[in-house]
PDB file of N, CA, C and O in Angstrom, chain B, residues numbered from 101:
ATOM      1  N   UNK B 101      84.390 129.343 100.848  1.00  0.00           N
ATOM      2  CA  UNK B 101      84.872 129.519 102.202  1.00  0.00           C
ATOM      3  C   UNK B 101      84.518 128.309 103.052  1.00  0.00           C
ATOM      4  O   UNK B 101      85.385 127.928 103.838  1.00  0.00           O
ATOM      5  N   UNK B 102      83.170 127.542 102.995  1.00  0.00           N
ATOM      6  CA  UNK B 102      83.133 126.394 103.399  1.00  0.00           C
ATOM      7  C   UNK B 102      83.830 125.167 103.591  1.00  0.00           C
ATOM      8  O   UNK B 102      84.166 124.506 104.573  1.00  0.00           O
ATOM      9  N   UNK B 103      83.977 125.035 102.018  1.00  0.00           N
ATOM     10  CA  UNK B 103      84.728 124.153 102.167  1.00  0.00           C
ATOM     11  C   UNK B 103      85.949 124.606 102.779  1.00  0.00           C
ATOM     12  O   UNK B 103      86.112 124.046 103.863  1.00  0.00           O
ATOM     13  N   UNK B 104      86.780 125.338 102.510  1.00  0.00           N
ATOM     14  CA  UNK B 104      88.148 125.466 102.950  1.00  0.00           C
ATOM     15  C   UNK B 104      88.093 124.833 104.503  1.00  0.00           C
ATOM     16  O   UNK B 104      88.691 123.826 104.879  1.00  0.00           O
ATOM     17  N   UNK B 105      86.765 126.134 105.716  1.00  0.00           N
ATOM     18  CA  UNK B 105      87.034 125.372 106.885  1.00  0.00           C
ATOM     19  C   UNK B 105      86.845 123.698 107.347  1.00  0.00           C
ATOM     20  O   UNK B 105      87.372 123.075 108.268  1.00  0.00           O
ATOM     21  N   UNK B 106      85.656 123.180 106.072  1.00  0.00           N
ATOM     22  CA  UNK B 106      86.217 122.010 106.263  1.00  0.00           C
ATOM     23  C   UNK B 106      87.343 121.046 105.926  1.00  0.00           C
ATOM     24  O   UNK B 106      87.519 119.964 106.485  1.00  0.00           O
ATOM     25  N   UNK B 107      88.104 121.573 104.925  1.00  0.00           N
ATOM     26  CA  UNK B 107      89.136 120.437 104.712  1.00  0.00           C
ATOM     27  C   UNK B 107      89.941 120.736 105.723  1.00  0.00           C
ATOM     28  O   UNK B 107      90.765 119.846 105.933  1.00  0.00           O
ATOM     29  N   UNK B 108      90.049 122.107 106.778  1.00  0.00           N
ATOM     30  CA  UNK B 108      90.777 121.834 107.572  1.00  0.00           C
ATOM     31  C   UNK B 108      90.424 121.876 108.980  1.00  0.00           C
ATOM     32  O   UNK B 108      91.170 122.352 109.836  1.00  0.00           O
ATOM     33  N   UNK B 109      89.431 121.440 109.183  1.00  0.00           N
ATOM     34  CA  UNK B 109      89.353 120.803 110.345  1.00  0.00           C
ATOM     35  C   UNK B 109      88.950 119.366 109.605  1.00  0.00           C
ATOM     36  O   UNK B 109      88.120 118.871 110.367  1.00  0.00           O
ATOM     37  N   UNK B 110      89.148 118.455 108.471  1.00  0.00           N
ATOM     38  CA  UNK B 110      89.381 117.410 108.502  1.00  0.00           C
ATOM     39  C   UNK B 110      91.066 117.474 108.684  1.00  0.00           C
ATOM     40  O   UNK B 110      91.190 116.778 109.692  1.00  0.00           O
ATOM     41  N   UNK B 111      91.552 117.624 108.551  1.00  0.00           N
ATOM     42  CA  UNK B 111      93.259 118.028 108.453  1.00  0.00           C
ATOM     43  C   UNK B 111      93.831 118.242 109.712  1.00  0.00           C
ATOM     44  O   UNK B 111      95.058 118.240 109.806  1.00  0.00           O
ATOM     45  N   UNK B 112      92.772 118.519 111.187  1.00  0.00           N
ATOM     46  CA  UNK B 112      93.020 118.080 111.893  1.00  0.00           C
ATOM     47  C   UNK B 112      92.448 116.843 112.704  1.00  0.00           C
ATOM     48  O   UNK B 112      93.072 116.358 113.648  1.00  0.00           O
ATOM     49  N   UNK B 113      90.934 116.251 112.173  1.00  0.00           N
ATOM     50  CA  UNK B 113      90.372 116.152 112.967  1.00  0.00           C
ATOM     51  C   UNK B 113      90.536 114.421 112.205  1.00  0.00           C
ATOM     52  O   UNK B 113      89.945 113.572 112.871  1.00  0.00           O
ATOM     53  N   UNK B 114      91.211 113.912 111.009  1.00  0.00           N
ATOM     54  CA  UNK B 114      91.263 112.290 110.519  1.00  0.00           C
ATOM     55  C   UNK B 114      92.657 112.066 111.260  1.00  0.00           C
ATOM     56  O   UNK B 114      92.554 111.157 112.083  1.00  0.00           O
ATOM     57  N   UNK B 115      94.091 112.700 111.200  1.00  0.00           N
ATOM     58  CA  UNK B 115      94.842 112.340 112.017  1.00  0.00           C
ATOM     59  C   UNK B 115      94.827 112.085 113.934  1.00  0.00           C
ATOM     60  O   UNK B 115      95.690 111.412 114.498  1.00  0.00           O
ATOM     61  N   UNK B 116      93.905 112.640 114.524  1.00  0.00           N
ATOM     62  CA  UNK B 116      93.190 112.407 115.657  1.00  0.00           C
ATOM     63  C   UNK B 116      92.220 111.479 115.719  1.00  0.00           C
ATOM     64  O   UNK B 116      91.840 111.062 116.813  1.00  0.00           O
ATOM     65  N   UNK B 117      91.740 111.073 114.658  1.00  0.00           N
ATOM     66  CA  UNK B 117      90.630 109.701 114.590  1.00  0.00           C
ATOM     67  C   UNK B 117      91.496 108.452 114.302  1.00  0.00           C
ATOM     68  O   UNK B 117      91.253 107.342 114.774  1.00  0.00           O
ATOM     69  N   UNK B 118      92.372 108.695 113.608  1.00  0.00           N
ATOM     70  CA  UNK B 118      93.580 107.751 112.866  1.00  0.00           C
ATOM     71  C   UNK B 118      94.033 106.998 114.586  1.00  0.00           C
ATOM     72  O   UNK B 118      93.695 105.900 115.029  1.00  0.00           O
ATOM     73  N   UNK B 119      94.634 107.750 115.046  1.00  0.00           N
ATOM     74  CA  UNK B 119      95.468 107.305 116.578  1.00  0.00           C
ATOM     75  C   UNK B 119      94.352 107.503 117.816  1.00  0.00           C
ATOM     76  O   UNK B 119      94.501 108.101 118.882  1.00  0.00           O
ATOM     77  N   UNK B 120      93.257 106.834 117.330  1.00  0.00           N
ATOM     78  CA  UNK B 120      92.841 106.403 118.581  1.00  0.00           C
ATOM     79  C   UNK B 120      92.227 104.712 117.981  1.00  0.00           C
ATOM     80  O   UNK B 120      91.420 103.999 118.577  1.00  0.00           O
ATOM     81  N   UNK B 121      92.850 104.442 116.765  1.00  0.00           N
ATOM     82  CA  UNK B 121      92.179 103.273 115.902  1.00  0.00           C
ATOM     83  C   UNK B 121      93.384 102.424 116.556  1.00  0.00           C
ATOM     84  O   UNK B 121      94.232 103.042 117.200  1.00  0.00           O
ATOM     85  N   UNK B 122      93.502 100.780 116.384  1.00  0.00           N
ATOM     86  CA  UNK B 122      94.411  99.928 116.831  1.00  0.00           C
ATOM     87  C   UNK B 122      94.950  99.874 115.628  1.00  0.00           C
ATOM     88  O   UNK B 122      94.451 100.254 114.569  1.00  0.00           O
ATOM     89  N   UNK B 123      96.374  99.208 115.887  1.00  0.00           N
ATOM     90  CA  UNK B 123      97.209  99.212 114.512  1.00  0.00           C
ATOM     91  C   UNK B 123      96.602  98.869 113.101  1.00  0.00           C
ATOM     92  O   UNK B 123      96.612  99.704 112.196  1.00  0.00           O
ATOM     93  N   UNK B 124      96.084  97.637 112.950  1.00  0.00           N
ATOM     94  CA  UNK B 124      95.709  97.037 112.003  1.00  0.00           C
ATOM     95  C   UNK B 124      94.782  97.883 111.157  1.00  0.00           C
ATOM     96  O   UNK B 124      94.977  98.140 109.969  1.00  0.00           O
ATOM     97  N   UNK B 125      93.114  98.544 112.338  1.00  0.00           N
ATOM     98  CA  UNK B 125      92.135  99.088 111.027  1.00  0.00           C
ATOM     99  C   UNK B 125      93.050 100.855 110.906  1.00  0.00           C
ATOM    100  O   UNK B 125      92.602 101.504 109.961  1.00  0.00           O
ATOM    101  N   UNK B 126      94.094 101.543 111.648  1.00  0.00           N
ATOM    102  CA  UNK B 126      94.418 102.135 110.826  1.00  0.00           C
ATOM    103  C   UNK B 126      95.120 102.388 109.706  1.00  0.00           C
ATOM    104  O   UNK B 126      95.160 103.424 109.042  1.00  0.00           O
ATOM    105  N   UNK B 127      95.985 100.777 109.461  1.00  0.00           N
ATOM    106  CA  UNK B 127      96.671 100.495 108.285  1.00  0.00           C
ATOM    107  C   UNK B 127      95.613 100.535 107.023  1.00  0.00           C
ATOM    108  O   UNK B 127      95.785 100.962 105.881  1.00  0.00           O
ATOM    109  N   UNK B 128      94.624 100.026 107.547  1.00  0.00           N
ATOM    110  CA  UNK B 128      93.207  99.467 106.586  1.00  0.00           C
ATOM    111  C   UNK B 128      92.871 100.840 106.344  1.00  0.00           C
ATOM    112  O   UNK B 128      93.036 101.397 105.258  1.00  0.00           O
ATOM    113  N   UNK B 129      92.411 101.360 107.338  1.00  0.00           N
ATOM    114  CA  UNK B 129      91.549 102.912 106.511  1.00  0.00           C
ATOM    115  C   UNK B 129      92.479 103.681 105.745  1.00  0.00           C
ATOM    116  O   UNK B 129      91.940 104.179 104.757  1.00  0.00           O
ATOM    117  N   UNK B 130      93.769 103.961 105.874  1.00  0.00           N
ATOM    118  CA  UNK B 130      95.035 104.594 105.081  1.00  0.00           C
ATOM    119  C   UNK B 130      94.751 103.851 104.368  1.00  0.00           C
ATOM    120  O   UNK B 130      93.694 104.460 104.534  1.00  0.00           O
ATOM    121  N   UNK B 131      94.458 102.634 103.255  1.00  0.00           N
ATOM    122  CA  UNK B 131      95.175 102.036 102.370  1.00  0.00           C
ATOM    123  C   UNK B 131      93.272 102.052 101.472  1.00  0.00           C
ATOM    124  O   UNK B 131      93.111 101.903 100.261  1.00  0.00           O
ATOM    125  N   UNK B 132      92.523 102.193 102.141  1.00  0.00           N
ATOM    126  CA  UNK B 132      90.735 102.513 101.618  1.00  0.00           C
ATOM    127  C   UNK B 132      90.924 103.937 101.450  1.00  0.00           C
ATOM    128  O   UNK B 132      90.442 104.501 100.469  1.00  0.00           O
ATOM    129  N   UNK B 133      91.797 104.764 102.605  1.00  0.00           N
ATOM    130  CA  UNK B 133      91.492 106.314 102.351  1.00  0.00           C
ATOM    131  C   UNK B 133      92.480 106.826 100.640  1.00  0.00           C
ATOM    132  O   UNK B 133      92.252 107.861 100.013  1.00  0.00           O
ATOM    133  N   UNK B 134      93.498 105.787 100.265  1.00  0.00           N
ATOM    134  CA  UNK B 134      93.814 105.878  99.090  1.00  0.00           C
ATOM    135  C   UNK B 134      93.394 105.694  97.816  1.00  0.00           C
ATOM    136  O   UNK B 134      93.805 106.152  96.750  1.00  0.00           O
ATOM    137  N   UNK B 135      92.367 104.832  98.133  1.00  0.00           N
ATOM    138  CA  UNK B 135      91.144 104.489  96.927  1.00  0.00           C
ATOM    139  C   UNK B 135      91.958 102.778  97.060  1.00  0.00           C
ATOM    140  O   UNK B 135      92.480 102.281  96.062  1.00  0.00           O
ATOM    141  N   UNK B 136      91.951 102.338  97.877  1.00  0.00           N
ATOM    142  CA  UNK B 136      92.500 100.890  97.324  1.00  0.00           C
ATOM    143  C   UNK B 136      91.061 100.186  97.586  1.00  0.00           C
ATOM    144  O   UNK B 136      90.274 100.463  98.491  1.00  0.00           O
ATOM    145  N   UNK B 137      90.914  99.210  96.573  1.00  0.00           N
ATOM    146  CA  UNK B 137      89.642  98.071  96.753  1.00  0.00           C
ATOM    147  C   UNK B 137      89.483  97.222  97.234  1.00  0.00           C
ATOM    148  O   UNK B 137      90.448  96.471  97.371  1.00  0.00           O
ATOM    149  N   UNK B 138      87.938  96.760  97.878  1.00  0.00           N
ATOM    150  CA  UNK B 138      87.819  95.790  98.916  1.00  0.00           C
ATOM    151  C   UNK B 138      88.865  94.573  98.364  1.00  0.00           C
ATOM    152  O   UNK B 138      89.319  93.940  99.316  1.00  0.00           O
ATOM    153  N   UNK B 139      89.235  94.213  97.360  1.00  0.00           N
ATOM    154  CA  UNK B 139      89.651  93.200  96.920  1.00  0.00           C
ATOM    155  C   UNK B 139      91.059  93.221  97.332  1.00  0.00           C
ATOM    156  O   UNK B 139      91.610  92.351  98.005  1.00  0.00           O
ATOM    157  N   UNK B 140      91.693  94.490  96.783  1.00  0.00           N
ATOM    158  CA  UNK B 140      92.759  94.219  96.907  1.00  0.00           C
ATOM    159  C   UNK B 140      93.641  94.168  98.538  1.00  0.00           C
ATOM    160  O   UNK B 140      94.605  93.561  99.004  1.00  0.00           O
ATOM    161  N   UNK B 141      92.450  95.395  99.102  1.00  0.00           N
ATOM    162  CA  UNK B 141      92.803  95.468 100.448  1.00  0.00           C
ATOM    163  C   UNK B 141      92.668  93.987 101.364  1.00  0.00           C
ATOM    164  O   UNK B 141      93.411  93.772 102.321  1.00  0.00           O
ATOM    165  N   UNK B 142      91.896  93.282 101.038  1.00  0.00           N
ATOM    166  CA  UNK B 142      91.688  91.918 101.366  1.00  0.00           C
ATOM    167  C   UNK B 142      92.837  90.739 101.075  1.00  0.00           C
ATOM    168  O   UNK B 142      93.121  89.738 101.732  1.00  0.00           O
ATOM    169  N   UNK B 143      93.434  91.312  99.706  1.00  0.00           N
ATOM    170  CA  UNK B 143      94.624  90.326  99.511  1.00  0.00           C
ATOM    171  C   UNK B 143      95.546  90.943 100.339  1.00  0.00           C
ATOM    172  O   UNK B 143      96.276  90.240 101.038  1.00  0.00           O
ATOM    173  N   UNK B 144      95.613  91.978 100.364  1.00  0.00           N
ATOM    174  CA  UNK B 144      96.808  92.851 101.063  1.00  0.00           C
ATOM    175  C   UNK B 144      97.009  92.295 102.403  1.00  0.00           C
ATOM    176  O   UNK B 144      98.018  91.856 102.955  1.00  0.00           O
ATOM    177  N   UNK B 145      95.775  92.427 102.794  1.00  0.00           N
ATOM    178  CA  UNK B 145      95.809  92.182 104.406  1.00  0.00           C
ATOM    179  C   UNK B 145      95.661  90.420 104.821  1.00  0.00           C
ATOM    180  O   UNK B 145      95.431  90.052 105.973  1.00  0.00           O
ATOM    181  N   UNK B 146      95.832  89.510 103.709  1.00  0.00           N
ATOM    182  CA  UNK B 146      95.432  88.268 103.926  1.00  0.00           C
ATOM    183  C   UNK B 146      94.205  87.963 104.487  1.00  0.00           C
ATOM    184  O   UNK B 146      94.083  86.915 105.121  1.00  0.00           O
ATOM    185  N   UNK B 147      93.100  88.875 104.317  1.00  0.00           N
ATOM    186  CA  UNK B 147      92.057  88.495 105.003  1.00  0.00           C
ATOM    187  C   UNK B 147      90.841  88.567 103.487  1.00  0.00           C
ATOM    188  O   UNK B 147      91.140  88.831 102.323  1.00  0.00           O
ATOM    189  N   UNK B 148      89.379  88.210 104.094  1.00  0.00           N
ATOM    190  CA  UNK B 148      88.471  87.897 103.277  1.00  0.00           C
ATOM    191  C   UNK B 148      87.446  89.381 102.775  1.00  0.00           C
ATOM    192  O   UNK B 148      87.350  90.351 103.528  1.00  0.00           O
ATOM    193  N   UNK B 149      86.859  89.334 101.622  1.00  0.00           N
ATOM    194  CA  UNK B 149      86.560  90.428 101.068  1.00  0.00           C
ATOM    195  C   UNK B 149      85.366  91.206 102.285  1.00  0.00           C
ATOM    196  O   UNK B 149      85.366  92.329 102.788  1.00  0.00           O
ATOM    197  N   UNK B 150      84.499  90.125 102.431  1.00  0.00           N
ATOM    198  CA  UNK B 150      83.715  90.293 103.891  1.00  0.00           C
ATOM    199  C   UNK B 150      84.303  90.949 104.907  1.00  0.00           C
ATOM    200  O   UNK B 150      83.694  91.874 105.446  1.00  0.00           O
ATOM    201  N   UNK B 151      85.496  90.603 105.305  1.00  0.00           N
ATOM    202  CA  UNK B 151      85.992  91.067 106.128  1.00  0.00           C
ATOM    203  C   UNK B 151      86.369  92.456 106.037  1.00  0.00           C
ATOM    204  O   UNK B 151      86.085  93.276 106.910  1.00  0.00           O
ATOM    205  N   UNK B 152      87.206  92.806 104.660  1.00  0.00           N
ATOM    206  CA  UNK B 152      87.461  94.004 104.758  1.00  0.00           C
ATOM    207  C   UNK B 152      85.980  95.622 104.765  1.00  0.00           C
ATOM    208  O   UNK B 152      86.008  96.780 105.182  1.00  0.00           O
ATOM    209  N   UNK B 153      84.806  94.666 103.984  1.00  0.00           N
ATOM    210  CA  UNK B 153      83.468  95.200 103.875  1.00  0.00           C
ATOM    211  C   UNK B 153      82.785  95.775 105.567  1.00  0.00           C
ATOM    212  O   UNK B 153      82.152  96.731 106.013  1.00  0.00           O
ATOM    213  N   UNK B 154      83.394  94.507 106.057  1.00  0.00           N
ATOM    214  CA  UNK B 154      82.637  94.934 107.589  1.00  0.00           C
ATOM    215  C   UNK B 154      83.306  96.177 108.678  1.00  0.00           C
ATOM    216  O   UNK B 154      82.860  96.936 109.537  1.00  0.00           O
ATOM    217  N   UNK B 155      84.540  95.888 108.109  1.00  0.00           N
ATOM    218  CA  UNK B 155      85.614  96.722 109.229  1.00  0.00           C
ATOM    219  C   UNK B 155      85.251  97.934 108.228  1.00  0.00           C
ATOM    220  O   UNK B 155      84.929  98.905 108.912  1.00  0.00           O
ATOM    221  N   UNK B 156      85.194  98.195 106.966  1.00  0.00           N
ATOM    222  CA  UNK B 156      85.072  99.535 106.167  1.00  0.00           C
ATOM    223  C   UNK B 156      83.867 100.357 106.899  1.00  0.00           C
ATOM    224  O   UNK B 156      83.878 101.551 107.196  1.00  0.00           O
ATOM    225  N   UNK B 157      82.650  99.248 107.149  1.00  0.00           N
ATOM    226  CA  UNK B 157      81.587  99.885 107.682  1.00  0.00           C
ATOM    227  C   UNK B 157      81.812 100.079 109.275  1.00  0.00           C
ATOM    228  O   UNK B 157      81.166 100.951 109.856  1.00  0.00           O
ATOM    229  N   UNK B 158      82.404  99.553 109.728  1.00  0.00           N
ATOM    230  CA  UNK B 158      82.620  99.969 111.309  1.00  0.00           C
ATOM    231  C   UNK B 158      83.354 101.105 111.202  1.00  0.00           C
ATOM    232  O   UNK B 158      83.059 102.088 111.882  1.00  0.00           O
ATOM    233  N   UNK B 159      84.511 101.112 110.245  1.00  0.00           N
ATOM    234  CA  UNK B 159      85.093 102.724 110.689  1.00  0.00           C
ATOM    235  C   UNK B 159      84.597 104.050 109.901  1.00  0.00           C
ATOM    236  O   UNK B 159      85.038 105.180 110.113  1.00  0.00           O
ATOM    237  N   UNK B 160      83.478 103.668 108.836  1.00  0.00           N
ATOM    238  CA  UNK B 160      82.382 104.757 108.937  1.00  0.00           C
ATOM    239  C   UNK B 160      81.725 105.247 109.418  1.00  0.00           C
ATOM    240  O   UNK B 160      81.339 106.391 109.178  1.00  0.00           O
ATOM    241  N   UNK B 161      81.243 104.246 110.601  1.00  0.00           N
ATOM    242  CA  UNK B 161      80.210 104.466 111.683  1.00  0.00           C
ATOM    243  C   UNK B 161      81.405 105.217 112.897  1.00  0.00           C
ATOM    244  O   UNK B 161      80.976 106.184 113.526  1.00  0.00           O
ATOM    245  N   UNK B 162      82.105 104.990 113.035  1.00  0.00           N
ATOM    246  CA  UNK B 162      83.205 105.095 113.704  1.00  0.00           C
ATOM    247  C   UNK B 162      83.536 106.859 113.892  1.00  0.00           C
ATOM    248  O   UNK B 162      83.361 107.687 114.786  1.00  0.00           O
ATOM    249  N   UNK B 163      84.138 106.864 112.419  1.00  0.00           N
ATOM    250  CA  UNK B 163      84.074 108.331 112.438  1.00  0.00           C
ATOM    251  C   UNK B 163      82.987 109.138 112.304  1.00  0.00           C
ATOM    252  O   UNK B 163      83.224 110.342 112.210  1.00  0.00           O
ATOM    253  N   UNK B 164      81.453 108.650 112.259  1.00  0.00           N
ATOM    254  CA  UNK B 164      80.457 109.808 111.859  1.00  0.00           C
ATOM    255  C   UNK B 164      80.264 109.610 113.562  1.00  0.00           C
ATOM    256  O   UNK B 164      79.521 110.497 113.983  1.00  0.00           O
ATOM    257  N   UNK B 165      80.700 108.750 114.572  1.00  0.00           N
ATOM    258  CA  UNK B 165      80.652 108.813 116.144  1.00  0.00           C
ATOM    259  C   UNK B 165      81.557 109.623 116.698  1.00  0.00           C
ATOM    260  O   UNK B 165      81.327 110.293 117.705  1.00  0.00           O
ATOM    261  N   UNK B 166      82.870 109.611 115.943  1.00  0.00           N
ATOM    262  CA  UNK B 166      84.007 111.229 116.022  1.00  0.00           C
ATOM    263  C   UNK B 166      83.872 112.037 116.088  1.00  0.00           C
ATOM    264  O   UNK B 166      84.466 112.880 116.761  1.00  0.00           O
ATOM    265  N   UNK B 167      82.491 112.181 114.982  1.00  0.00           N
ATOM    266  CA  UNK B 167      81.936 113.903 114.920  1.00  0.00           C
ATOM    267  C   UNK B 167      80.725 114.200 115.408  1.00  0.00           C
ATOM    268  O   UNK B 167      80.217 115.263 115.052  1.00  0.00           O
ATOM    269  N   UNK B 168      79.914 113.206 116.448  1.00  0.00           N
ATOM    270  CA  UNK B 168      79.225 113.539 117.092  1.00  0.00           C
ATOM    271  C   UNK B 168      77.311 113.390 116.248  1.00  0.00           C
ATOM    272  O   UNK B 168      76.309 114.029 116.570  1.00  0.00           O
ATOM    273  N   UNK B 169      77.443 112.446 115.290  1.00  0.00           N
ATOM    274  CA  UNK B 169      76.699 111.971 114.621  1.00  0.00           C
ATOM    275  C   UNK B 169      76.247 110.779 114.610  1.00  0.00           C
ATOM    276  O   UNK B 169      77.055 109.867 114.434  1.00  0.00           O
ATOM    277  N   UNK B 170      74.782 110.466 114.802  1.00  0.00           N
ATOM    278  CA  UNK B 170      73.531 110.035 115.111  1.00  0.00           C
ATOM    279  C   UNK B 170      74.102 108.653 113.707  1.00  0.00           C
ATOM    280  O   UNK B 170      74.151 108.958 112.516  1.00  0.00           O
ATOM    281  N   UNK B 171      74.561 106.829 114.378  1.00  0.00           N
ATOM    282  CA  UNK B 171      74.562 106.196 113.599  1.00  0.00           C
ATOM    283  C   UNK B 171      73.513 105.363 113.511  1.00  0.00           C
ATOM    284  O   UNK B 171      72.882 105.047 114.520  1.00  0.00           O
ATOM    285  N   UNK B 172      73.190 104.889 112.240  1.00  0.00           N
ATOM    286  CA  UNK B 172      71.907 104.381 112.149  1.00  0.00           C
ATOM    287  C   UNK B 172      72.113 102.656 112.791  1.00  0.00           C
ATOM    288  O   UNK B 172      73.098 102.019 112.418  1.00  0.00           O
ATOM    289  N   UNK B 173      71.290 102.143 113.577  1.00  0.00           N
ATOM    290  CA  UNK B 173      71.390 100.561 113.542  1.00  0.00           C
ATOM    291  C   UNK B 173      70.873  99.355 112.340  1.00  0.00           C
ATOM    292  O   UNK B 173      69.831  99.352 111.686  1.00  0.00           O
ATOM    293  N   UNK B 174      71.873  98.484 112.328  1.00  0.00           N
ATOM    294  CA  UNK B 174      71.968  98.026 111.438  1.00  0.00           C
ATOM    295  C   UNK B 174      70.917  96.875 111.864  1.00  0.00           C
ATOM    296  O   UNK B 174      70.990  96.273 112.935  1.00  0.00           O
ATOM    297  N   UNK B 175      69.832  96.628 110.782  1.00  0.00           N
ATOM    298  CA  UNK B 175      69.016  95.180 111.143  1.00  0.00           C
ATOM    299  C   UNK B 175      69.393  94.061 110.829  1.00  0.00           C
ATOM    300  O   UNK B 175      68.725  93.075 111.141  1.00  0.00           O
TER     301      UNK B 175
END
């Protein structure tokens, strides 16, 4: 029963996180939320593997700030 209510209040609650993202990192998290790899998402997007590593971790932190969860700072 748990799970069920959570997959659906993720079912409402990633398409509401999705459209408040700017175009670009929600192309990026759709194409990570598919299982695609830093690598490839990096060629995809013409950008650097770093790059896609850092924005992955911003919109983790991102959404655990969606749901009202305590993010850790990074040293």
């Amino acid at each position: 029963m748990r799970s069920s209510v959570a997959a659906a209040a993720f079912r409402v609650d990633f398409p509401r996180w999705l459209g408040l993202l700017n175009d670009r990192d929600r192309r990026l998290a759709s194409e990570l939320m598919i299982g695609e790899r830093t690598g490839e998402a990096a060629e995809h997007f013409g950008m650097s593997r770093g790059w896609v590593s850092q924005v992955r971790r911003e919109l983790g932190e991102d959404w655990s700030r969606f749901h009202g969860e305590t993010v850790a700072a990074v040293a």
